[in-house]
C-alpha positions as CSV (number, residue, x, y, z in Angstrom):
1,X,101.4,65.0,109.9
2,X,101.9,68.4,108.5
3,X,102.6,68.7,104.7
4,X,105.0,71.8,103.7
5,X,105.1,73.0,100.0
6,X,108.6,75.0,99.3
7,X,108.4,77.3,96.4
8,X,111.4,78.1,95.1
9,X,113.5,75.5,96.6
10,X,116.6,75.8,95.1
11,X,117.1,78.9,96.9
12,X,119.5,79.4,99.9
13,X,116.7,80.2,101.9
14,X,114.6,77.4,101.1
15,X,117.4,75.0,101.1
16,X,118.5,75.9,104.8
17,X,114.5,75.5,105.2
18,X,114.5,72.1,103.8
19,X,117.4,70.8,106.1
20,X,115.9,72.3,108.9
21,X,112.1,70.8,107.9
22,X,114.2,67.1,107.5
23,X,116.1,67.0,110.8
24,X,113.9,68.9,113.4
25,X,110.6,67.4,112.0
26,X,108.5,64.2,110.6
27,X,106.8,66.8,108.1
28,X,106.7,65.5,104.1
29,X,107.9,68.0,102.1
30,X,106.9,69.0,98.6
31,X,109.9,71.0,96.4
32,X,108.8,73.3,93.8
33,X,111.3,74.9,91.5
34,X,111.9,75.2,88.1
35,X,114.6,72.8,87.4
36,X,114.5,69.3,89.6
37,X,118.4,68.7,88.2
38,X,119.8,71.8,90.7
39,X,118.3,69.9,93.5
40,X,120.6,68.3,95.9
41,X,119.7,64.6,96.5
42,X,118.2,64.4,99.5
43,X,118.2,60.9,101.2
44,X,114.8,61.1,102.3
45,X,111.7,59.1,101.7
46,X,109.5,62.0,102.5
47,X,111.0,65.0,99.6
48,X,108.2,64.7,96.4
49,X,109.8,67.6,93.7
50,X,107.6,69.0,91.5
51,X,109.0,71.4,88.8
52,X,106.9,74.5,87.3
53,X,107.0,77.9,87.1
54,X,105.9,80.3,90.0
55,X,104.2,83.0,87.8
56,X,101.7,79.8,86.2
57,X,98.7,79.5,87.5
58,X,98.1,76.3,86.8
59,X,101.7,74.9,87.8
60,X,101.2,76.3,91.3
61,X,97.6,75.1,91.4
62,X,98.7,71.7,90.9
63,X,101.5,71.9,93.3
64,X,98.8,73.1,96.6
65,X,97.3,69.7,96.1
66,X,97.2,67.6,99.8
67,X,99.7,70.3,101.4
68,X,98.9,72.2,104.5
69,X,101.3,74.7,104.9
70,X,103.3,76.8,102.2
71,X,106.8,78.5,102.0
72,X,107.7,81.0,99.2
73,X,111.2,81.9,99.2
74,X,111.2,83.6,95.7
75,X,112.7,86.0,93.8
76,X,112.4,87.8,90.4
77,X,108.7,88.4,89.4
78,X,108.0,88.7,93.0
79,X,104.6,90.4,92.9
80,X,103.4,87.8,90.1
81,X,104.3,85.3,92.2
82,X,102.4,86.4,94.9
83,X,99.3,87.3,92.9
84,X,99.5,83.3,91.8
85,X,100.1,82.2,94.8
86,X,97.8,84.3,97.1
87,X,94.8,83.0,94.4
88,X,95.7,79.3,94.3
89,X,95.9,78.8,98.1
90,X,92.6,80.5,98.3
91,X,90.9,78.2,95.2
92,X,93.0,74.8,97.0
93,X,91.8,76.3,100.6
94,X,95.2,75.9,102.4
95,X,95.8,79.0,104.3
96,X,98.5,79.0,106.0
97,X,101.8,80.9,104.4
98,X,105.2,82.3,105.3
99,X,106.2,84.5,102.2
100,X,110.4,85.8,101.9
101,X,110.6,89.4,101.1
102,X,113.5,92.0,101.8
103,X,114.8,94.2,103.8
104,X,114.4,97.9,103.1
105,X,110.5,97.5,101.5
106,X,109.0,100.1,103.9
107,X,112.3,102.5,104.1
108,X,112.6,101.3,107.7
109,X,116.4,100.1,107.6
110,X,118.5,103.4,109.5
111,X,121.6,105.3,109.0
112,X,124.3,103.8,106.3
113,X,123.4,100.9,106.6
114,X,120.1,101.9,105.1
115,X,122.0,104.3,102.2
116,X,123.7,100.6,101.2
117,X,121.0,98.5,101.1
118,X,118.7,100.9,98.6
119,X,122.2,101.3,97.0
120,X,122.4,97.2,96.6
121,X,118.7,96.7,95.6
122,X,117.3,99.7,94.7
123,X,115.6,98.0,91.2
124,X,113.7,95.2,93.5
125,X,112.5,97.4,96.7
126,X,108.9,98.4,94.6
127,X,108.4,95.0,93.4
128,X,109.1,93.2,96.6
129,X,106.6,95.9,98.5
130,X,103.6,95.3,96.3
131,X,104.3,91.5,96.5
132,X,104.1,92.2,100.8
133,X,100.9,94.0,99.7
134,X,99.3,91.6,97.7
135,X,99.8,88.7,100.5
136,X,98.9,91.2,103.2
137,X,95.3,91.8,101.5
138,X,94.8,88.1,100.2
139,X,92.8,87.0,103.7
140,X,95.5,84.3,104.1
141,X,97.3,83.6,106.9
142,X,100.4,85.3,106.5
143,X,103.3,85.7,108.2
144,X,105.9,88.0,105.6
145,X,109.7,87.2,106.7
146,X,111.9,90.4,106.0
147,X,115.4,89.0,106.9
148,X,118.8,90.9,106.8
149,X,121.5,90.5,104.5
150,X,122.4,86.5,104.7
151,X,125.1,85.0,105.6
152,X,126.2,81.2,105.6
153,X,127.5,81.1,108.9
154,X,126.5,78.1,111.0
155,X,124.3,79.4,113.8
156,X,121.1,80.2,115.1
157,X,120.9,83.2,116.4
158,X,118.1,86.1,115.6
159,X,116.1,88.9,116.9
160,X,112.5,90.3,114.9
161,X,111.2,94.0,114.5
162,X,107.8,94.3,114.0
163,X,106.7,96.3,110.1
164,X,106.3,99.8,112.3
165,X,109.5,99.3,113.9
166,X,112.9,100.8,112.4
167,X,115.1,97.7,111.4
168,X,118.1,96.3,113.6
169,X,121.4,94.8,112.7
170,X,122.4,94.5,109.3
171,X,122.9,90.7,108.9
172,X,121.4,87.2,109.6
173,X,122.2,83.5,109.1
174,X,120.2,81.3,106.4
175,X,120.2,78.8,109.3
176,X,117.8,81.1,111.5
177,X,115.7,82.4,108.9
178,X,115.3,78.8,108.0
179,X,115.1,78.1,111.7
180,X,111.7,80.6,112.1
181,X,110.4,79.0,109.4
182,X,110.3,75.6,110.9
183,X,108.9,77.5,114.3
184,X,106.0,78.5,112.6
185,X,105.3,75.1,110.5
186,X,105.6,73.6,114.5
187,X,102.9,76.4,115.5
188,X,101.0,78.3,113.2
189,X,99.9,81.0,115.8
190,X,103.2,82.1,115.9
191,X,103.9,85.5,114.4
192,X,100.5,85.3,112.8
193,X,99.2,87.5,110.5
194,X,102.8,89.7,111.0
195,X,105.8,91.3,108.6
196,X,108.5,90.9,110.7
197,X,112.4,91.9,110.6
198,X,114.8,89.6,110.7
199,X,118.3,90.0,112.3
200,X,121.3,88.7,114.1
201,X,121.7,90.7,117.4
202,X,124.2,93.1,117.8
203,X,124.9,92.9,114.2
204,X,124.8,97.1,114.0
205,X,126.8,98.6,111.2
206,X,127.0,100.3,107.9
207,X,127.5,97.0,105.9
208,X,127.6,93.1,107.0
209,X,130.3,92.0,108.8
210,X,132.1,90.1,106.0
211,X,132.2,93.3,103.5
């Protein structure tokens, strides 16, 4: 039975992960974050919550033990975090990872659409590309998620782009980012070693729908 550490659980992302993990699988899951108290309480006999900081070493160390699979969904520090990440999972030898970055990294979102999004994240775009880098030359096996602007709406419904492709759409739900992630847990082949785009199709447009 596979074991899935989220890092950074009490994120949206990870969240919609962690309900996805719980009713489309048998995995055990372990939750990393910060504070245990902002945790939801799942009913579930198979959620261990371990709280620590993503930029220690040592906290993430600890947290690789007996896991197979790994899930960063974080923000802030994001290219410390993958520096202590990338060097854990290589010390612990668990090799598989799906790392959340952003939209926009390589300049490859179009139009206005694109003009919005440096204009909404401008200050994390550098940060969030040398956190892709570092994972991309760690010799894990990576797959780097790059998903639209989210949305809570209740469906599963995506396309990808590939890192050399321009971007489509302009939003996607939590539920099917959260819904690729479980894919992959399932079968680790999938969209190995990739950075791919994440979007809702037919989503074209110089902001999300709801703005």
């Amino acid at each position: 039975m596979r074991r899935v550490l989220i890092l950074g659980a009490n994120g949206a992302v990870a969240k919609a992960a962690i309900n996805s993990f719980l009713e489309n699988t048998n995995y055990t899951l372990r939750l990393f974050l910060r504070d245990a108290n902002r945790l939801p309480d799942y009913a579930s006999d198979r959620i261990r919550v371990r709280e620590g900081d993503a930029t220690n070493y040592e906290d993430v160390e600890n947290a690789m033990d007996d896991v197979d699979f790994v899930v960063a969904s974080l923000s802030g520090e994001l290219d410390k975090e993958a520096t202590v990440i990338a060097k854990a999972m290589a010390n612990k030898n668990v090799k598989r990872l799906v790392f959340v970055t952003a939209l926009g990294i390589y300049d490859e979102v179009p139009g206005n659409f694109g003009a919005w999004v440096k204009d909404q994240v401008s200050d994390k775009l550098k940060v969030y590309r040398e956190a892709a880098d570092i994972i991309e030359s760690s010799g894990l096996d990576y797959t780097i998620l790059r998903p639209a602007w989210l949305s809570h709406k209740n469906e599963i419904d995506y396309e990808t782009t590939a890192k050399n492709e321009p971007f489509k759409g302009t939003e996607v739900s939590r539920k099917s980012v959260a819904a690729v992630i479980v894919n992959i847990a399932k079968d680790p082949e999938l969209y190995l070693n990739e950075n791919i785009g994440i979007n809702k199709p037919n989503s074209t447009g110089d902001k999300p729908s709801w703005l």
